[in-house]
Each structure stands twice: as structure tokens, then as C-alpha cells.
TIKOLPA-286161 format. One record per residue: x, y, z of N, C-alpha, C in turn; residue number from 1. Coordinates in nm, 3 decimals, decimal comma. Example, Ala and Ser with C-alpha at 12.3 -4.5 7.8 and 13.67 -1.06 7.14 Angstrom:
# TIKOLPA-286161
REC;n.x;n.y;n.z;ca.x;ca.y;ca.z;c.x;c.y;c.z;num
REC;1,319;-0,569;0,780;1,230;-0,450;0,780;1,320;-0,330;0,780;1
REC;1,285;-0,225;0,708;1,367;-0,106;0,714;1,290;0,003;0,787;2
//
This chain:
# TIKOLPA-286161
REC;n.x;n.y;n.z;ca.x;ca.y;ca.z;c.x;c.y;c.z;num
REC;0,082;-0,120;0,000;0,000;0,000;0,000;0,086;0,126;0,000;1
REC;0,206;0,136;0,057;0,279;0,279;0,091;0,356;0,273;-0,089;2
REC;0,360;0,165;-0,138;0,398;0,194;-0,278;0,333;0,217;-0,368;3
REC;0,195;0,204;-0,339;0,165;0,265;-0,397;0,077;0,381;-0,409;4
REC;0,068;0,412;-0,294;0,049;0,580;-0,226;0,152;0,649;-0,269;5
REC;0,297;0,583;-0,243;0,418;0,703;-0,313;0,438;0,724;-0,433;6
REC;0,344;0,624;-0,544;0,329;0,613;-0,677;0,240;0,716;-0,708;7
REC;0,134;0,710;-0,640;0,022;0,817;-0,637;0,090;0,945;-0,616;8
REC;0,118;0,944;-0,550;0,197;1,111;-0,482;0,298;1,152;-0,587;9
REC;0,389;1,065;-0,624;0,465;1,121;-0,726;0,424;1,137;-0,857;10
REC;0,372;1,049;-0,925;0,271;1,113;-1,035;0,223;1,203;-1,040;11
REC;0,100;1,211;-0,976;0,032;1,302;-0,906;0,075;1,445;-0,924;12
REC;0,222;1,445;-0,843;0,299;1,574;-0,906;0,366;1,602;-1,038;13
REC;0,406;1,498;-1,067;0,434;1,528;-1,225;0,311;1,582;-1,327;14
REC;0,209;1,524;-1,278;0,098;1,589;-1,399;0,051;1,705;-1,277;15
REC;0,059;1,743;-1,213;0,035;1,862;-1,159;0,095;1,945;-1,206;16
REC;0,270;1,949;-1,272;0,339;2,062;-1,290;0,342;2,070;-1,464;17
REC;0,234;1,948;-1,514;0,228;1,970;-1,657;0,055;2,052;-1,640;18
REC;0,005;2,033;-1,584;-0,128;2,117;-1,572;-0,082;2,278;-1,552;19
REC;-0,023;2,303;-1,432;0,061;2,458;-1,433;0,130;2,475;-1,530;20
REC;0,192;2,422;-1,609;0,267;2,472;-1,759;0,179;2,443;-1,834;21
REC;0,034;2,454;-1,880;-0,075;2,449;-1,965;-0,111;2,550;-1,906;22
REC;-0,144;2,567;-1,794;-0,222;2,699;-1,733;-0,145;2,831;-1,773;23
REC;-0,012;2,845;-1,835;0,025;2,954;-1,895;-0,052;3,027;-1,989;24
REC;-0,107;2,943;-2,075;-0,208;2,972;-2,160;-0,356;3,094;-2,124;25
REC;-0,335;3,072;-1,969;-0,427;3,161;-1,936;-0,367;3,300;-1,927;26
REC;-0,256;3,304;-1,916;-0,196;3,474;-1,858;-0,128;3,511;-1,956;27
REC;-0,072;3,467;-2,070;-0,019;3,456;-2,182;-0,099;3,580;-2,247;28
REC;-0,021;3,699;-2,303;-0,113;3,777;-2,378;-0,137;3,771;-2,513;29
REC;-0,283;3,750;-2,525;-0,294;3,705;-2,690;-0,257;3,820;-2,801;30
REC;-0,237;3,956;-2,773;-0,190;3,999;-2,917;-0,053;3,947;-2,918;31
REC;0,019;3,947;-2,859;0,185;3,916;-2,813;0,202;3,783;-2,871;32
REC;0,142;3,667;-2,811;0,184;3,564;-2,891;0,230;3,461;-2,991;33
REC;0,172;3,567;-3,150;0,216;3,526;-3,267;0,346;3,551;-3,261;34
REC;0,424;3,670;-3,205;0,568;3,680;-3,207;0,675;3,572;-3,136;35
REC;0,591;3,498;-3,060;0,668;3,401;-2,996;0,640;3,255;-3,036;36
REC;0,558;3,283;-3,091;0,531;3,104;-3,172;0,645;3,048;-3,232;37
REC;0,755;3,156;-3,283;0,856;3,013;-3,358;0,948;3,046;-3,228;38
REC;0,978;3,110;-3,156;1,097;3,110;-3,041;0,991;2,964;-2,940;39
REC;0,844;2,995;-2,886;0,820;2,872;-2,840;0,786;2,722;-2,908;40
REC;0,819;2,714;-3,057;0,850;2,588;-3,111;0,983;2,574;-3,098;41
REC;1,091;2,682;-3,088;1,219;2,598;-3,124;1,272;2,595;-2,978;42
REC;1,230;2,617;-2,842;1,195;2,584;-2,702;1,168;2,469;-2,706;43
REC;1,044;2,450;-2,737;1,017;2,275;-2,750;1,084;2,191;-2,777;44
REC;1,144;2,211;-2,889;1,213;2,144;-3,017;1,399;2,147;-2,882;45
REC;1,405;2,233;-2,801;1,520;2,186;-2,742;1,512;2,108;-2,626;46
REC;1,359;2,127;-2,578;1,343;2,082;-2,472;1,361;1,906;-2,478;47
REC;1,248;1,841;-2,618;1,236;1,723;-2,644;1,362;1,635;-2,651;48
REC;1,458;1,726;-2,733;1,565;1,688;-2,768;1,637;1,610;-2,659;49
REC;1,651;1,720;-2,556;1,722;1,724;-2,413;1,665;1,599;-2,363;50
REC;1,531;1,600;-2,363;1,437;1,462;-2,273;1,435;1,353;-2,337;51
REC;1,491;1,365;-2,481;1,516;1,230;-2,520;1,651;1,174;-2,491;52
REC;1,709;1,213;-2,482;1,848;1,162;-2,500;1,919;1,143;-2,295;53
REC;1,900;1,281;-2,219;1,875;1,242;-2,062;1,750;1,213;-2,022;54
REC;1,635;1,215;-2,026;1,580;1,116;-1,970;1,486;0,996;-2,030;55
REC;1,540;0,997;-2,160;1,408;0,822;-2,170;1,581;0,745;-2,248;56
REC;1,623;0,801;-2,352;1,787;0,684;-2,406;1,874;0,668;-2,273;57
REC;1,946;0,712;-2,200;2,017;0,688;-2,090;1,972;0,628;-2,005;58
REC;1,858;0,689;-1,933;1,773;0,592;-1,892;1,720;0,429;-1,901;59
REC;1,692;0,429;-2,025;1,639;0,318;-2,094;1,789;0,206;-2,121;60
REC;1,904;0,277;-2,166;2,060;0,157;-2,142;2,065;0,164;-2,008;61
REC;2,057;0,199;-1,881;2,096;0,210;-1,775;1,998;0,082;-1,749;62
REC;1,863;0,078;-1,719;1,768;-0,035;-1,725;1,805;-0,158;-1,777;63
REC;1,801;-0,120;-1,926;1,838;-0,233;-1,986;1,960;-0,307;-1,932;64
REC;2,078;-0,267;-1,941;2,199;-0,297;-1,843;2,154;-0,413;-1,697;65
REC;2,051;-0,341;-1,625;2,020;-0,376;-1,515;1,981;-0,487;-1,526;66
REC;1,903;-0,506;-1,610;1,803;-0,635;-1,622;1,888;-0,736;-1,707;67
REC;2,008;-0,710;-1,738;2,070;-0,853;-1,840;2,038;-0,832;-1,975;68
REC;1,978;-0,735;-2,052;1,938;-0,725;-2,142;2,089;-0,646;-2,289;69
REC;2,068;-0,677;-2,343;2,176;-0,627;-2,491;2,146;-0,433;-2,488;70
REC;2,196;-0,368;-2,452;2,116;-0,194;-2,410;2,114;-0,162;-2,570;71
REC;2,207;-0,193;-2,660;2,256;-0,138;-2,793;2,100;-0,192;-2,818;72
REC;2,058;-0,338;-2,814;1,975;-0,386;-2,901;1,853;-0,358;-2,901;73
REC;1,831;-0,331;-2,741;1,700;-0,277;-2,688;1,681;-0,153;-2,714;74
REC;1,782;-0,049;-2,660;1,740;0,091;-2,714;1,724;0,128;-2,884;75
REC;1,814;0,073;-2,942;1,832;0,103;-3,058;1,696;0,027;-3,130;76
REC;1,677;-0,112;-3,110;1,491;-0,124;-3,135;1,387;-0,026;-3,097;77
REC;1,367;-0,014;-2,980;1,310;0,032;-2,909;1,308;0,205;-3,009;78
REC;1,361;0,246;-3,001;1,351;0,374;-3,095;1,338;0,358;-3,274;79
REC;1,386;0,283;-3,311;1,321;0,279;-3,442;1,143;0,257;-3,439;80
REC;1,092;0,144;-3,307;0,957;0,124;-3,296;0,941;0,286;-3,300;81
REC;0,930;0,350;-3,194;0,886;0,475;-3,146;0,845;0,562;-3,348;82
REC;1,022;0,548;-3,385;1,026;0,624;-3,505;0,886;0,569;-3,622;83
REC;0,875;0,470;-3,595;0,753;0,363;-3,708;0,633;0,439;-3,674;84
REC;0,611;0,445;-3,531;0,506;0,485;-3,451;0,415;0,637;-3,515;85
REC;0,533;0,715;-3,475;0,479;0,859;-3,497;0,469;0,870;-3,644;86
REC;0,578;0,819;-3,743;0,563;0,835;-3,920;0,447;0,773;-3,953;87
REC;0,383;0,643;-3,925;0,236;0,587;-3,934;0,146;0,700;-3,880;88
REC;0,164;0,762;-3,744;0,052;0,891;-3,719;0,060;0,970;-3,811;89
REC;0,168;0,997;-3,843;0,157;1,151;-3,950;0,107;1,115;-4,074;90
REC;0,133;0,993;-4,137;0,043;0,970;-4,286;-0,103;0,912;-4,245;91
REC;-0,131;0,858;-4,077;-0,259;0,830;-4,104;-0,299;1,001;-4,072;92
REC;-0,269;1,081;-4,005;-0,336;1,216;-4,063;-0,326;1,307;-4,168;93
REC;-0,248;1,286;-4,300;-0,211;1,332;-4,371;-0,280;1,265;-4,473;94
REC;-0,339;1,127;-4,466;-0,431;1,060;-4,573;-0,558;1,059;-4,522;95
REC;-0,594;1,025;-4,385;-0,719;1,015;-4,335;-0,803;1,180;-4,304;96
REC;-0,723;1,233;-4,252;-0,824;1,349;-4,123;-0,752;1,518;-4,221;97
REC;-0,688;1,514;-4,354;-0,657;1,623;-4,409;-0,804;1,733;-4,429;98
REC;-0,913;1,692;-4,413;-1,062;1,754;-4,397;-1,008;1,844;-4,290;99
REC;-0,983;1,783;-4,197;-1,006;1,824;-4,013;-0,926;1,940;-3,995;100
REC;-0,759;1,874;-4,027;-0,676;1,962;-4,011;-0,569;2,010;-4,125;101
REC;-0,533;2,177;-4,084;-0,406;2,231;-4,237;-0,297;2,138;-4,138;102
REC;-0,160;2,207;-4,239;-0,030;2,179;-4,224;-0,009;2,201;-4,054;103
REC;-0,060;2,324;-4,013;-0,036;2,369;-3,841;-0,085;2,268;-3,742;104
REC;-0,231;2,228;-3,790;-0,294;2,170;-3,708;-0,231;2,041;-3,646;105
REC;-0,201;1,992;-3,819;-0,059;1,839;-3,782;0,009;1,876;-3,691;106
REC;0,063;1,927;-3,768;0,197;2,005;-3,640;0,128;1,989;-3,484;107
REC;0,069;2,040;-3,444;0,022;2,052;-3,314;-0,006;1,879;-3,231;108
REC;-0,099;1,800;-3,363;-0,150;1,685;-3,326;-0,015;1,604;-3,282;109
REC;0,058;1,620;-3,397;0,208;1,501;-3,353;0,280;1,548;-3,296;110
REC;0,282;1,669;-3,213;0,276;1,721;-3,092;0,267;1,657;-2,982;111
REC;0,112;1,675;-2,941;0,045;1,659;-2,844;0,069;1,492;-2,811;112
REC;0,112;1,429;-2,958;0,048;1,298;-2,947;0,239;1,250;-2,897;113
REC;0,350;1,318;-2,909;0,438;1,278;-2,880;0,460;1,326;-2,745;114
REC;0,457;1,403;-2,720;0,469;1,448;-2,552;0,385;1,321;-2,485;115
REC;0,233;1,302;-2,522;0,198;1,226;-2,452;0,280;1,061;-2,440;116
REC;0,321;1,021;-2,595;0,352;0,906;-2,552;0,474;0,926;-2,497;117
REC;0,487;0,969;-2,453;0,659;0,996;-2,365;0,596;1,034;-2,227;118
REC;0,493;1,100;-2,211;0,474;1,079;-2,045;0,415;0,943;-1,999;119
REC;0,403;0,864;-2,077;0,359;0,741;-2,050;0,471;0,644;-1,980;120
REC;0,603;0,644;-2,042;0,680;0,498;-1,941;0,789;0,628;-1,849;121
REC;0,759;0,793;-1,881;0,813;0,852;-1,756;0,702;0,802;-1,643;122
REC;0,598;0,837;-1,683;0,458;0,788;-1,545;0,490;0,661;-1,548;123
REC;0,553;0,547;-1,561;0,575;0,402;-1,568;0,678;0,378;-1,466;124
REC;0,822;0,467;-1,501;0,950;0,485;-1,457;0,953;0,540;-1,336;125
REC;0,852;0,587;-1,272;0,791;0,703;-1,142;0,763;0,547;-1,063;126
REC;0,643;0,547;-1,113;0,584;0,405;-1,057;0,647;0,306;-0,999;127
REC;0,760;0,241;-1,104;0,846;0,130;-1,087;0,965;0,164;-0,984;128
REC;1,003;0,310;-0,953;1,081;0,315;-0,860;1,058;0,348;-0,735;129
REC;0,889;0,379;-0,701;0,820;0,363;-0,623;0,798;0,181;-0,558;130
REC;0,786;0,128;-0,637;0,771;0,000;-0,618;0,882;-0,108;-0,598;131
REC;1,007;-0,073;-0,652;1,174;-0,117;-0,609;1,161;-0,073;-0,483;132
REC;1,174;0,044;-0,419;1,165;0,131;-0,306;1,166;0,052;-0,198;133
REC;1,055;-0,014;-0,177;1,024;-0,092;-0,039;1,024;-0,023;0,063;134
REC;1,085;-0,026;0,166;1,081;0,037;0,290;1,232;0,139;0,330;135
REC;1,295;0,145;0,216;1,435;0,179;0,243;1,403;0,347;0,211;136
REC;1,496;0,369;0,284;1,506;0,533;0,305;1,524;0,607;0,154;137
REC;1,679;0,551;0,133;1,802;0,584;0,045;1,697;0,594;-0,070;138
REC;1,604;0,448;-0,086;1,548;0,428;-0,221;1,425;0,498;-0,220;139
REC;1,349;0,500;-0,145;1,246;0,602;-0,143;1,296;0,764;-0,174;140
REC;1,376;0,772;-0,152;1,491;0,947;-0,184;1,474;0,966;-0,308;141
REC;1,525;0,806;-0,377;1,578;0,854;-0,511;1,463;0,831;-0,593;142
REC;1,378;0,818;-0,565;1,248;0,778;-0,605;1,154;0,932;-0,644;143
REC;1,165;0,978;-0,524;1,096;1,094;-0,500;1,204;1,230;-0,588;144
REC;1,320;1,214;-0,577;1,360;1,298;-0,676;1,367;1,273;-0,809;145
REC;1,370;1,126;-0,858;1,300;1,114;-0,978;1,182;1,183;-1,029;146
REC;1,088;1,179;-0,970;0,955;1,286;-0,939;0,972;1,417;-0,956;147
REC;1,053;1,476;-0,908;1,094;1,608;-0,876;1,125;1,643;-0,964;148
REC;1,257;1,556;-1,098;1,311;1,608;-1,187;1,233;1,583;-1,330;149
REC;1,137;1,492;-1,292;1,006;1,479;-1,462;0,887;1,570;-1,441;150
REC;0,860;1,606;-1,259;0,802;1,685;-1,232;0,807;1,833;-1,337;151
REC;0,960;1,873;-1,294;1,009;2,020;-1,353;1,007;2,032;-1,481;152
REC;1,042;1,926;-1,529;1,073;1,943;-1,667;0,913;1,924;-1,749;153
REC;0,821;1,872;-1,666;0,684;1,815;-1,743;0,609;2,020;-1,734;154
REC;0,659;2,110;-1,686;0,608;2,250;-1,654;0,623;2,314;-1,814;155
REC;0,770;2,302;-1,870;0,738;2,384;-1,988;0,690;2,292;-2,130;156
REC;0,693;2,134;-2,090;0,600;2,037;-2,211;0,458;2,074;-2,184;157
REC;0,374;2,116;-2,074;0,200;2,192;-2,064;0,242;2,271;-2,149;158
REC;0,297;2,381;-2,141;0,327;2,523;-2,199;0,309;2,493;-2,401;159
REC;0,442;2,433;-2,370;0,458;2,388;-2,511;0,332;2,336;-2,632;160
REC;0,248;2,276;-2,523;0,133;2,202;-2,607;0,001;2,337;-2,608;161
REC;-0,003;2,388;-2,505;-0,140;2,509;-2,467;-0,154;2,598;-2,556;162
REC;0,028;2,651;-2,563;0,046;2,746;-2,610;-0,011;2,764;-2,781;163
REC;0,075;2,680;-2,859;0,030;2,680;-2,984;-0,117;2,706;-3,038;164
REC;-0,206;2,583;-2,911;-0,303;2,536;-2,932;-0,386;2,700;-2,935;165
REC;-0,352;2,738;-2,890;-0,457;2,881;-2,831;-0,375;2,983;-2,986;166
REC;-0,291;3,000;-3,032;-0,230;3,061;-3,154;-0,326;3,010;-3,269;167
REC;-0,335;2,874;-3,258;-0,401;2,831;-3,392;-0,550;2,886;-3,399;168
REC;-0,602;2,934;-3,274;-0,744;2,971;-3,265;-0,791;2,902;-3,198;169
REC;-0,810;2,836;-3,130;-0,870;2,772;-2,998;-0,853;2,839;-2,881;170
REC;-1,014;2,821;-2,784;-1,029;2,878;-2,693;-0,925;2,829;-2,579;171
REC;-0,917;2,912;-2,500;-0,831;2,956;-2,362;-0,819;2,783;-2,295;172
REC;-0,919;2,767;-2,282;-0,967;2,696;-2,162;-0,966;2,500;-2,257;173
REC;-0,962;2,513;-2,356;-0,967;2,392;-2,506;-0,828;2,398;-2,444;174
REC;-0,777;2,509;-2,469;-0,620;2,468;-2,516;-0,549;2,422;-2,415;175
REC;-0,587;2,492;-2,289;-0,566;2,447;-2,149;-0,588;2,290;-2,114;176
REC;-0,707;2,304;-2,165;-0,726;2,127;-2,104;-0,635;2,019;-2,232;177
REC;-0,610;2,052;-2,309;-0,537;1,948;-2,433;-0,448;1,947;-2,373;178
REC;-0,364;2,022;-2,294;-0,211;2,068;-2,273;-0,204;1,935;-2,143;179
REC;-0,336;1,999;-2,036;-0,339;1,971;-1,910;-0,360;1,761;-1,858;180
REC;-0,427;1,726;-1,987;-0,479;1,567;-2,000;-0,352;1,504;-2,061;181
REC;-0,251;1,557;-2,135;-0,121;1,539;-2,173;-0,079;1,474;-2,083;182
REC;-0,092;1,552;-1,958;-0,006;1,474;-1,826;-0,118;1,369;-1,738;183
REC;-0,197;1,334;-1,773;-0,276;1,249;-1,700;-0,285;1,117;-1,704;184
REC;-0,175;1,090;-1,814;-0,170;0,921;-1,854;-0,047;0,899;-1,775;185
REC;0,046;0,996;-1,674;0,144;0,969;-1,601;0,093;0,902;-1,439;186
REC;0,005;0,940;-1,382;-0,057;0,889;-1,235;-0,104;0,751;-1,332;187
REC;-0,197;0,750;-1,438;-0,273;0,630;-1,467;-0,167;0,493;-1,445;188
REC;-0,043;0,529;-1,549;0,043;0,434;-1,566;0,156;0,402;-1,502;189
REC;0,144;0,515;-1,375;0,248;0,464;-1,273;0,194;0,415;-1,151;190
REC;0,040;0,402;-1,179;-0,001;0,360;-1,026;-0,028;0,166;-1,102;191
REC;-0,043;0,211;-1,185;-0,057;0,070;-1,270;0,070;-0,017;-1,274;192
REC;0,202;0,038;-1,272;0,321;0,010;-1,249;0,356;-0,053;-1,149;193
REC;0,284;-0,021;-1,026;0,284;-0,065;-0,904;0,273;-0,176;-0,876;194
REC;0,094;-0,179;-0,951;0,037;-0,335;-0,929;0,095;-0,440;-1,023;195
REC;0,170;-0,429;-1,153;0,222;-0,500;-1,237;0,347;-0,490;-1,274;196
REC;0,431;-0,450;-1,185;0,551;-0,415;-1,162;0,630;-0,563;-1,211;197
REC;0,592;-0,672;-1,144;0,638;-0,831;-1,172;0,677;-0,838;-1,361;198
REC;0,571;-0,795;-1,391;0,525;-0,854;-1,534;0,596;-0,723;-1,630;199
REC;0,583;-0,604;-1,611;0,562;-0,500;-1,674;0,715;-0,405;-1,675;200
REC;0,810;-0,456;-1,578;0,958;-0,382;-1,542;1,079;-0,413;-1,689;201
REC;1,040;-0,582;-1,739;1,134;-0,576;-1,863;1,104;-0,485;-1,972;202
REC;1,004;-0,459;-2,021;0,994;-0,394;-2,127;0,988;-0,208;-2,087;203
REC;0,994;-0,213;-1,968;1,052;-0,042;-1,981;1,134;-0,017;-2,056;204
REC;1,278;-0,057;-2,087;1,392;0,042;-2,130;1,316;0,012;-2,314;205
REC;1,205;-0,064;-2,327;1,131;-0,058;-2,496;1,067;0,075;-2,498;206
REC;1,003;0,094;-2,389;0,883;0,180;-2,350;0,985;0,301;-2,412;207
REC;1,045;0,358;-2,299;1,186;0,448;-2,293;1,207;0,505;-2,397;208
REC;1,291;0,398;-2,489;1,330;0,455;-2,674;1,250;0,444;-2,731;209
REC;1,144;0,419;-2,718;1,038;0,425;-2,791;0,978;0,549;-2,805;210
REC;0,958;0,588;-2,672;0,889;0,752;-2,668;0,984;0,828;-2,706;211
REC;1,153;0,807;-2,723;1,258;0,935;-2,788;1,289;0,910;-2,935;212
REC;1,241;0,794;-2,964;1,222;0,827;-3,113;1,080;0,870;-3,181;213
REC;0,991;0,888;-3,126;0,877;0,919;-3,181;0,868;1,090;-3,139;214
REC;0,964;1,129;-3,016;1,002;1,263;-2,981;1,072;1,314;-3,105;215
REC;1,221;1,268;-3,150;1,280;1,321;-3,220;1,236;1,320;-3,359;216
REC;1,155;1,227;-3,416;1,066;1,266;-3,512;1,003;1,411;-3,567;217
REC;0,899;1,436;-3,429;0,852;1,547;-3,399;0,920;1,648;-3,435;218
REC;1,028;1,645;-3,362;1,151;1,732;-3,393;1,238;1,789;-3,509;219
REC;1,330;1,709;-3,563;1,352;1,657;-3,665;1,228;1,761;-3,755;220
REC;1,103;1,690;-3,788;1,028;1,704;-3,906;0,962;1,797;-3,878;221
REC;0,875;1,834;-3,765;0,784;1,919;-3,766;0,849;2,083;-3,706;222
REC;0,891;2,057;-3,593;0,942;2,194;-3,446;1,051;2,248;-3,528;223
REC;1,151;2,173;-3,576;1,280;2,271;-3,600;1,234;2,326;-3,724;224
REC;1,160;2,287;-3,870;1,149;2,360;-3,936;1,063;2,468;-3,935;225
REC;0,957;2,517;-3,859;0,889;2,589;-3,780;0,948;2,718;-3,704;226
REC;1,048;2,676;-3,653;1,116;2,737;-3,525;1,277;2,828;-3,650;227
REC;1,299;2,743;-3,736;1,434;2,788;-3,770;1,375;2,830;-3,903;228
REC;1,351;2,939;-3,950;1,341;2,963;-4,088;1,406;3,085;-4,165;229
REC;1,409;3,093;-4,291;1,500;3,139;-4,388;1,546;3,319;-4,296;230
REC;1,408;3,363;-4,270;1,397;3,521;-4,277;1,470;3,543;-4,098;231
REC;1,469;3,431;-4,009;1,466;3,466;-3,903;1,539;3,340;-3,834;232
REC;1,639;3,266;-3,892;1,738;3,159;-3,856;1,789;3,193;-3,682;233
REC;1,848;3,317;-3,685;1,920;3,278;-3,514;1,826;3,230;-3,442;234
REC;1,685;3,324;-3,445;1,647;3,356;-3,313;1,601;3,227;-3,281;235
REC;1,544;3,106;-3,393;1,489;3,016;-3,392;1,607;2,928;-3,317;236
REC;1,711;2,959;-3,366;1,825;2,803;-3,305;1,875;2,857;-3,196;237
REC;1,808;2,994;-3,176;1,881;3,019;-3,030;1,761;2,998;-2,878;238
REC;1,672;2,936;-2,942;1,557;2,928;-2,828;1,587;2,803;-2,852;239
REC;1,597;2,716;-2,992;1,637;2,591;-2,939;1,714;2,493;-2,852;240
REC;1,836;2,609;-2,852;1,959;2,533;-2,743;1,956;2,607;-2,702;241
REC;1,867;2,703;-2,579;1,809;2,775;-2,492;1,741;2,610;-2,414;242
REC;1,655;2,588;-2,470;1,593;2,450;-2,436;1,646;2,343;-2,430;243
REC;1,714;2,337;-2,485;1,802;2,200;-2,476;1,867;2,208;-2,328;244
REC;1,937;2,333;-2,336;2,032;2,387;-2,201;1,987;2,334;-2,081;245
REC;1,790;2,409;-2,101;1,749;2,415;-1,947;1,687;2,300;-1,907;246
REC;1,671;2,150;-1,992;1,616;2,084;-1,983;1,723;1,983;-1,966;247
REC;1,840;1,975;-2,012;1,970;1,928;-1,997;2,032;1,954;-1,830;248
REC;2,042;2,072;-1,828;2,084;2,105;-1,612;1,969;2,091;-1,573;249
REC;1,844;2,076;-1,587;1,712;2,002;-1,508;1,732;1,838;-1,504;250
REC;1,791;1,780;-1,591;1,796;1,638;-1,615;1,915;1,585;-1,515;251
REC;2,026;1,664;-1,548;2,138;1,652;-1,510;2,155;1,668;-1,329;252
REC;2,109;1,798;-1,283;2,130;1,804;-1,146;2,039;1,766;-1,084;253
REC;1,898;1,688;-1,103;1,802;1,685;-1,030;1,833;1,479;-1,030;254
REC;1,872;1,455;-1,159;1,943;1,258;-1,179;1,793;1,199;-1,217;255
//
């Protein structure tokens, strides 16, 4: 039970501090914001970067390692899946739902839809070290600052998703909640972690590269060309490794 109360609790806060980085969207001033749409795509675009590579690839060989597993074979699968993943989303919306949405709208969807699958085996990775934990001090510590550091970093992925959403023309409170349910599959799947921890701990470090190649996709194809363009190149690559930076010493000093 206390594991999974501390599963609860730490989740819990992680999609709490992706709900407050969606809630930007509310104080955010709307004439102002078209000027910051490509500085807050190429933000994103450093942030993802940063969270793929310190926290779901390192992560995910460190695991893999743990468990006896090949890390080269697992991560390096494990992210081509991810990569299959998101390129199948983008042509099934690019053949199916082109009615629904323009070129932006994509953009936004394989977005939303990559942040989310990446808060999925972080809310997994919360869970499972809640559930290693047991009764030990040391491990309950490192548990809870795990929390702390997907916590911080899950504040400017709300932002990232709200923000746009409310640029493209959607209401305040739409864009808020798209941003804010982003983080809600993290409590689901780390309290779930808990109870199936036995069954469900090998295929994390899949989970892992999976969500940083379907990130860097995103990236790659949609955020950097957005963020970096012909008329206005610095400012775009300089919010990008702006993001990378702060999501890199968030990764780095928090472990």
C-alpha cells in the first residue's frame, strides 16, 4: 500500500506541474503571442531533444543494463519502434483526417500525441521506482527525486502544447485542457506500475526509446522547421539550445 500511495503522490505531481505549464495559456497575452510562436517551437524542439536523449535513451541503457538485457539492441529497437510509430501517425493524418486539419494543425497533433507518448513509461519509470523502493530510506529518496526532476521538466512540455493550441485559434480553456490531459496518462500508468511491476519492469527500457524516437521525429520534421526559418534563422536556433540547455541542467542536477 505505501507503494503505492508514493506512486500516487509522485505522479500526481508530475501531472500537476504539466497542468501549471498548460495553465500559462491563461496569462499569456494574446496579441503578443504570434511573435513568440517560432521562439516557443524551437523551445520545445530543445526541450524534447534534451528529454530524449537524458531522460528516456540513458535511462532506458541504464535499465536495460540492469536487467541482463543487450542496451545497444534494446534501445536502438526500441527507438526505431517509437520512429515507425509517430511516421504511421503523420500519414494516417495526412491521408485520413486532411478535412479536419491544415499543415499547423498536424503540427500541433504530432505534438500533443508525442509528448503524450513519452509521459507514458516517464509515469511508468515514477511508478516502478516507487515500487523497487520498499521500505528503504536511500530508495524512497531517489524515487521521489525522480519525481521532482520529470516533475520540472513536465512545466514547460503543458506550456509547449497550450500554447500553440490557443495561436491556432482555440479557446483559452480547449487549449488548457489538451495541454493539461497530456499529463494524465502519467498517475494512470504509474499507479498501474505498481500493481504490475512483476510482469511489466522488462519492457521499460522498450517503452523508454520508444517515446525518444517518436520525440525526435517530432523534432527533426515538424518543431525545427517551424522554429528555424529562412527570414529569421538565429532567433529560432537560439531558443532551441536555450531549451536543450534548461532541460539538460534540469535532467542533469536533479538525476
Amino acid at each position: 500500500m505505501s507503494d503505492f500511495v508514493g506512486a500516487a503522490l509522485g505522479t500526481g505531481f508530475t501531472c500537476l506541474m504539466t497542468v501549471l505549464g498548460a495553465a500559462c495559456v491563461c496569462f499569456f497575452p494574446g496579441n503578443r503571442l504570434a511573435h513568440f510562436q517560432k521562439g516557443m517551437m524551437g523551445f520545445a524542439a530543445g526541450i524534447m531533444m534534451a528529454t530524449s536523449v537524458f531522460s528516456l535513451l540513458l535511462p532506458a541503457i541504464e535499465q536495460a543494463t540492469r536487467l541482463g538485457s543487450v542496451p545497444w539492441l534494446v534501445t536502438g529497437g526500441g527507438l526505431l519502434l517509437g520512429v515507425a510509430l509517430i511516421v504511421w501517425m503523420g500519414r494516417f493524418l495526412d491521408e485520413k483526417m486532411n478535412l479536419l486539419w491544415n499543415r499547423d494543425h498536424r503540427q500541433t497533433v504530432l505534438l500533443v500525441l508525442a509528448v503524450t507518448l513519452h509521459n507514458i513509461p516517464e509515469g511508468m519509470a515514477v511508478g516502478l521506482s516507487f515500487a523497487l523502493a520498499g521500505s528503504g530510506v536511500e530508495q524512497f529518496a531517489a524515487a521521489a527525486a525522480l519525481a521532482l526532476g520529470i516533475g520540472i521538466q513536465n512545466f514547460p512540455e503543458g506550456a509547449a502544447i497550450s500554447l500553440p493550441l490557443y495561436q491556432e485559434g482555440m479557446k483559452r480553456r480547449t487549449a488548457f485542457a489538451a495541454g493539461a490531459l497530456s499529463g494524465v496518462v502519467e498517475p494512470l500508468f504509474g499507479m498501474g506500475m505498481v500493481l504490475l511491476a512483476p510482469w511489466l519492469e522488462a519492457w521499460l527500457p522498450w517503452l523508454l526509446s520508444a517515446a525518444a524516437g517518436a520525440m525526435l521525429v517530432v523534432v527533426i520534421q515538424e518543431l525545427l522547421p517551424a522554429a528555424i526559418t529562412e527570414k529569421q534563422p538565429l532567433s529560432g536556433t537560439l531558443f532551441t539550445i536555450f531549451g536543450f540547455w534548461v532541460m539538460m541542467l534540469l535532467d542533469v542536477a536533479l538525476g
